[in-house]
VOPA-977931 format. One record per residue (C-alpha): residue number from 0; y, x, z. Coordinates in pm, 1 decimal. Example, Ala and Ser with C-alpha at 12.3 -4.5 7.8 and 13.67 -1.06 7.14 Angstrom:
BEGIN
{0; {-450.0; 1230.0; 780.0}},
{1; {-106.0; 1367.0; 714.0}},
This chain:
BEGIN
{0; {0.0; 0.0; 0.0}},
{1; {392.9; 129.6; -126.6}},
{2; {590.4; 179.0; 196.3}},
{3; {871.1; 307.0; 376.6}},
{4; {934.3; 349.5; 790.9}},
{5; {1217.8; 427.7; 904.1}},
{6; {1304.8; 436.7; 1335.4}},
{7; {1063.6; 523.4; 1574.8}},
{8; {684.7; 512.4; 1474.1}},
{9; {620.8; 429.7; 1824.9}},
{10; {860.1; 219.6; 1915.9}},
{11; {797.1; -134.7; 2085.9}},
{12; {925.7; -389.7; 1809.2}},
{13; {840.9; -363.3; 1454.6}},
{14; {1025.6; -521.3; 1180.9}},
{15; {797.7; -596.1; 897.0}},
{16; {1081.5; -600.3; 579.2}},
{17; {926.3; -754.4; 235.1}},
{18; {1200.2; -767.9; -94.5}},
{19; {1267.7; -1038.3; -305.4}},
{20; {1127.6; -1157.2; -629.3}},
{21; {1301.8; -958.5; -843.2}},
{22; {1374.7; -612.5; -691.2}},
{23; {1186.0; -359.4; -487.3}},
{24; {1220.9; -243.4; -138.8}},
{25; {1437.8; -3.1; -188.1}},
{26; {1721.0; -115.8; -280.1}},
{27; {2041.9; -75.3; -165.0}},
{28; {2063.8; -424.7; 4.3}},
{29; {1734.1; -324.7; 159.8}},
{30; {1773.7; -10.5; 300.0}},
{31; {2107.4; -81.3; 417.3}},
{32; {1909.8; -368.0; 634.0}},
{33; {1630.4; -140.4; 717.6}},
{34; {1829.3; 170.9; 805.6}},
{35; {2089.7; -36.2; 990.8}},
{36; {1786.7; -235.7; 1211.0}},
{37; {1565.8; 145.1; 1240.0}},
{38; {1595.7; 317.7; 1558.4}},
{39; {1436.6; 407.5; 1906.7}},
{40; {1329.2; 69.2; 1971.7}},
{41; {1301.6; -106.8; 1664.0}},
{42; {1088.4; 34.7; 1349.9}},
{43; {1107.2; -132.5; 1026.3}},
{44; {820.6; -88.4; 762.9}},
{45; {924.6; -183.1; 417.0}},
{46; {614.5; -265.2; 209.1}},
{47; {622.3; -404.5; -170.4}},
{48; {385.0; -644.1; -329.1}},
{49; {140.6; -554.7; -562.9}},
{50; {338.7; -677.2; -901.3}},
{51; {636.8; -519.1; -754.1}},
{52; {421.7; -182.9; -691.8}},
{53; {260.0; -223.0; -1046.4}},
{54; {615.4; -214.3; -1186.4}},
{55; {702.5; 74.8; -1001.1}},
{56; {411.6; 275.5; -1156.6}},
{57; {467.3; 173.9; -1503.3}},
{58; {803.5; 24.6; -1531.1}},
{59; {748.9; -306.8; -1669.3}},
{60; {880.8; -605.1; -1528.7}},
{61; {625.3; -851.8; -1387.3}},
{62; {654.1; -1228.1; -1222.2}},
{63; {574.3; -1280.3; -873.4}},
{64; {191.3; -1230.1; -777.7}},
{65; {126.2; -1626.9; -684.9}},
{66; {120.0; -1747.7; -318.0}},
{67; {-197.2; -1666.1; -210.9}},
{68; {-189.8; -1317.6; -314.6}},
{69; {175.3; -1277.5; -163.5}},
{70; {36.6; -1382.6; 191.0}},
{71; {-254.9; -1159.9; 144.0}},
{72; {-55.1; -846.9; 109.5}},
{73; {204.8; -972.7; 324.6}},
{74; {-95.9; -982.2; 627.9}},
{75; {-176.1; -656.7; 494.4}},
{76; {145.2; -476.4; 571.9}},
{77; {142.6; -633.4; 931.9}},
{78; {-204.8; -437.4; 958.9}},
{79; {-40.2; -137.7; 904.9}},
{80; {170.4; -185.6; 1193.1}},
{81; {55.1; -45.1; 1559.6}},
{82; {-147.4; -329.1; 1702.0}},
{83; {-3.6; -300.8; 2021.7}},
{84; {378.8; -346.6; 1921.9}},
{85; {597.1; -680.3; 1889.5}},
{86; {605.7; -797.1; 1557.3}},
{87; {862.3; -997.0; 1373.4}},
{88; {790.4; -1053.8; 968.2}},
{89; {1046.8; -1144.4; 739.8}},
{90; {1264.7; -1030.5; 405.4}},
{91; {1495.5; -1109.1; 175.3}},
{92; {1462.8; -1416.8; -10.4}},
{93; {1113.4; -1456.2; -135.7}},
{94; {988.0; -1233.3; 129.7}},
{95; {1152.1; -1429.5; 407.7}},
{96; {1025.1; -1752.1; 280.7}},
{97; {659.6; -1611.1; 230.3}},
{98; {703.5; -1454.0; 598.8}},
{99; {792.8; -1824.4; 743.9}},
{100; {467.5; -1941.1; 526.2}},
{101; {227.7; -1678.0; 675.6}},
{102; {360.1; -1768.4; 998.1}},
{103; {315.6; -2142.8; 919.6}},
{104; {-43.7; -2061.9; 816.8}},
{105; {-217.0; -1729.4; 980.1}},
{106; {59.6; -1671.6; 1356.5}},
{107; {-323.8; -1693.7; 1523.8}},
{108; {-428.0; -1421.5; 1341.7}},
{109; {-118.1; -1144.7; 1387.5}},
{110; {-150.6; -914.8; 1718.8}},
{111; {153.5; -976.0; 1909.7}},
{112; {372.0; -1197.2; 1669.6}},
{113; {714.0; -1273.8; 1794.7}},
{114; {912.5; -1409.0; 1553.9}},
{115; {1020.7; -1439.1; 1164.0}},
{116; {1322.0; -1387.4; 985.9}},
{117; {1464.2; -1427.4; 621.3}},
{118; {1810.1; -1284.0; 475.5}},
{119; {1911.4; -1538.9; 210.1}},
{120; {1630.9; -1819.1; 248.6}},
{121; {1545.3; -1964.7; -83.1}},
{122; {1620.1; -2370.9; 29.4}},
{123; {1584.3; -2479.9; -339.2}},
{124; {1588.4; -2323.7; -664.5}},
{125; {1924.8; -2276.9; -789.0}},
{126; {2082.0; -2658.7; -972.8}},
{127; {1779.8; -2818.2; -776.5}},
{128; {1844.2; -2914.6; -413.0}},
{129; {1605.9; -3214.4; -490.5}},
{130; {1318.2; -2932.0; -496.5}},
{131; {1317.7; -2799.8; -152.7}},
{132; {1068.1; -2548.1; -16.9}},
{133; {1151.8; -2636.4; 374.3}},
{134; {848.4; -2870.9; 451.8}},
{135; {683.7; -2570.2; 694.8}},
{136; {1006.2; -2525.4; 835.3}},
{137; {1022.5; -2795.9; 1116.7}},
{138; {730.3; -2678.3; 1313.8}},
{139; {669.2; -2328.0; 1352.2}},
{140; {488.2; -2196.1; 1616.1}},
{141; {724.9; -1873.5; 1690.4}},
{142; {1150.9; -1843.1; 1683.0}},
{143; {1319.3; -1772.6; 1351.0}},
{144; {1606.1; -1659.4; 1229.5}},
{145; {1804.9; -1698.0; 884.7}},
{146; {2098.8; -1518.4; 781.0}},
{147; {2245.7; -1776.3; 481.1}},
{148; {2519.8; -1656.8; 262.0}},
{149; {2781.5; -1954.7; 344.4}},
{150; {2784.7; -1994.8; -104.7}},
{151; {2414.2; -1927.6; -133.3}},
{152; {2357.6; -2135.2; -474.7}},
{153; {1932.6; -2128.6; -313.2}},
{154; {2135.5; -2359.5; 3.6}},
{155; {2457.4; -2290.9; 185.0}},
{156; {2646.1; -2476.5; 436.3}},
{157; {2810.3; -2810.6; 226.4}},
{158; {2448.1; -2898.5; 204.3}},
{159; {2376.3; -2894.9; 567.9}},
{160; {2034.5; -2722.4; 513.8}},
{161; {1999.8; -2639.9; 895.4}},
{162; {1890.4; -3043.5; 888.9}},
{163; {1536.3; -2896.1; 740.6}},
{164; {1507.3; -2664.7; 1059.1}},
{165; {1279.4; -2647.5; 1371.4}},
{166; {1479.9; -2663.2; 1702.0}},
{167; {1353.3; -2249.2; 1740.6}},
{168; {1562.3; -2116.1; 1413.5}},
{169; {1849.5; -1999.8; 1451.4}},
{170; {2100.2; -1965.3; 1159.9}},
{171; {2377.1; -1759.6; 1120.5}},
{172; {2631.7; -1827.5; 809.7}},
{173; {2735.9; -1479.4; 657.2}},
{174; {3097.6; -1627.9; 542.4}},
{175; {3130.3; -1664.3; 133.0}},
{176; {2798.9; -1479.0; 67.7}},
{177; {2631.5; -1492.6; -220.1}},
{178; {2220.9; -1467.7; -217.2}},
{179; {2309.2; -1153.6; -172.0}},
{180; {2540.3; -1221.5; 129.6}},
{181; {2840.4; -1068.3; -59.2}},
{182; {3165.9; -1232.2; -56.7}},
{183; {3424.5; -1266.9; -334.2}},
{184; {3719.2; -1005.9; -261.3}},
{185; {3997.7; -1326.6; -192.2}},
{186; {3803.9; -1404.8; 71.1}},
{187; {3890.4; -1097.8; 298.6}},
{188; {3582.1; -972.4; 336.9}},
{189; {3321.9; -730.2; 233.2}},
{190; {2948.7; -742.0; 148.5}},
{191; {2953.8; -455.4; 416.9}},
{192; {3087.0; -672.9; 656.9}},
{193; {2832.3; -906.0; 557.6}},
{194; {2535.6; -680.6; 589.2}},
{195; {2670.2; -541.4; 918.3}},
{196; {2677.3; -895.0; 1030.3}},
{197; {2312.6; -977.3; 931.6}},
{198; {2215.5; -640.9; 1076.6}},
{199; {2323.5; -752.0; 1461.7}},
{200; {2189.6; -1087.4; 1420.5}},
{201; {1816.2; -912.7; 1303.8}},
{202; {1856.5; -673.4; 1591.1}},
{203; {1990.2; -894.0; 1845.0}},
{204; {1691.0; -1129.2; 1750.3}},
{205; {1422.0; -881.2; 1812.8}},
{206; {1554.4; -760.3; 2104.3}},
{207; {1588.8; -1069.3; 2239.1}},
{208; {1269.2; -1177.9; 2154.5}},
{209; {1070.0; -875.4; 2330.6}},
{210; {1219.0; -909.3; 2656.0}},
């Protein structure tokens, strides 16, 4: 399996961090979220999926592996993890939502699950709030948290997604993000800003959580 650590290898809390559909983990978006999260008591191990790790080999663009494959290398990664730490599973887009359906499906079968996570959750395709992917999302056995770009065009805030939510996620608006969380320059901000926020939620969240 393709992956990166970065923090300490033995620290108590892991961060499992998956990319999205269409880029790897490596990107800036995600190492600025790994990197930023990484440190004596937080690890983060970036894994890709095997399409995404097929590309990287040979450099042609591939769809998203389908569900069942997605949660079977998602478990995977968490195996790779020390069996003894807390875990919290999550990722940008795709790999948040696939984190929230592996814990919706398989939390019995991770050592020491905590929590899940997902920067930019994927509500709806783009143009089709009718087609929501939030069924799994009222009753989920451990916390969440979702950092939402306030313009995400896959849900944002007119659209009142937090309605879809269980009572144990938590959602914190990054102000005129994008999916990507980055805001337009009249609004004042930055997509650094933006990332720095979704950083301190993520940590805050998994220290919070392993108390």
């Amino acid at each position: 399996m393709t992956c990166i650590y970065d923090g300490n290898r033995h620290a108590r809390n892991v961060v499992v961090l998956a990319h999205g559909a269409g880029a790897p983990m490596d990107t800036d978006f995600m190492s600025a979220i790994a990197l930023g999260v990484a440190s004596d008591d937080i690890g983060v191990l970036r894994f890709e999926f095997d399409y995404m790790a097929k590309r990287r080999e040979d450099g042609r663009k591939r769809p998203p592996d389908r569900q069942p494959k997605l949660l079977e290398s998602f478990m995977a990664a968490t195996n790779e993890c020390p069996q003894d730490a807390c875990l919290y599973i999550g990722g940008k887009s795709m790999g948040g939502r696939m984190a929230s359906l592996l814990v919706s499906e398989k939390a019995n079968e991770i050592p020491h699950l905590k929590g899940w996570f997902a920067l930019g959750y994927p509500f709806h395709p783009p143009g089709k709030p009718e087609k929501l992917r939030t069924e799994h999302l009222s009753a989920l056995p451990v916390p969440g948290l979702i950092v939402q770009g306030s313009r995400d065009p896959f849900g944002n805030k007119e659209e009142g997604v937090e309605t879809y939510l269980g009572e144990n996620i938590k959602l914190c608006w990054a102000e005129d993000g994008n999916h990507d969380l980055a805001p337009r320059k009249s609004s004042g901000l930055t997509k650094e800003e933006n990332l720095a926020l979704a950083v301190r939620a993520l940590r805050e969240f998994v220290l919070a959580g392993s108390k």
